[in-house]
C-alpha positions as CSV (number, residue, x, y, z in Angstrom):
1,X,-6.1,68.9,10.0
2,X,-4.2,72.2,9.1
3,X,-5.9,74.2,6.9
4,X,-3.5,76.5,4.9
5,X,-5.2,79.3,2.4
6,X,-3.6,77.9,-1.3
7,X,-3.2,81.0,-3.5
8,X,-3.3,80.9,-7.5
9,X,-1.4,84.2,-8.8
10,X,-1.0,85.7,-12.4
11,X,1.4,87.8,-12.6
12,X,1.4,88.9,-8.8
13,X,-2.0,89.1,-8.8
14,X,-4.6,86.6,-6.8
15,X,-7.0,84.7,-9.0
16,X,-8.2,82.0,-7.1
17,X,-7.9,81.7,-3.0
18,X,-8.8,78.1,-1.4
19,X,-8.6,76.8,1.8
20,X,-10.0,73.2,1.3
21,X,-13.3,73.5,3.0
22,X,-16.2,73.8,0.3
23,X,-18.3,76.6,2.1
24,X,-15.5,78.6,3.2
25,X,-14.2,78.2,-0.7
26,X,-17.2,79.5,-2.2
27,X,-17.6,82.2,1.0
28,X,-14.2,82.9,-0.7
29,X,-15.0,82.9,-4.4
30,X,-18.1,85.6,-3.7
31,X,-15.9,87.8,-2.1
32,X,-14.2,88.0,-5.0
33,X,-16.6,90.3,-6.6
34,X,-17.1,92.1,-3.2
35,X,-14.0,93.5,-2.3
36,X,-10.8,94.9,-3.4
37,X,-8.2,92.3,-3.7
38,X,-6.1,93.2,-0.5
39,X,-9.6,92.5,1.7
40,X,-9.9,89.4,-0.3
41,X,-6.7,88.3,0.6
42,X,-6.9,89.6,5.0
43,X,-10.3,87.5,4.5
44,X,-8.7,84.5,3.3
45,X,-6.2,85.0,6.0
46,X,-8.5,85.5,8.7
47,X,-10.6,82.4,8.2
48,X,-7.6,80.6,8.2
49,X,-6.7,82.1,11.4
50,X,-10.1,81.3,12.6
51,X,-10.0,78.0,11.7
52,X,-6.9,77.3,13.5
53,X,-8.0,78.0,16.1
54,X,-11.8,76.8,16.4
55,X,-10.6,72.9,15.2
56,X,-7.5,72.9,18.0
């Protein structure tokens, strides 16, 4: 199964990042209030990388 990061944006801006899995999700939705919104976004993107990867 492909896993693919789903992005919600308002007005350009990220509100909500998802990739389907429910601990990556809320691994997602605490770095929320972590990080500035670019890392927030390379995260997102890297677990999706990772996840690639690992379930090939």
């Amino acid at each position: 199964m492909v896993h693919k990061l789903k992005k919600e944006l308002v007005d350009g801006k990220p509100i909500k990042l998802s990739l389907g899995i429910p601990e990556v999700d809320d691994y997602l939705r605490f770095l929320e209030y972590r990080c500035r919104p670019n890392i927030w976004l390379s995260n997102g993107h890297d677990l999706q990388i990772m996840l690639l990867i690992m379930l090939n």
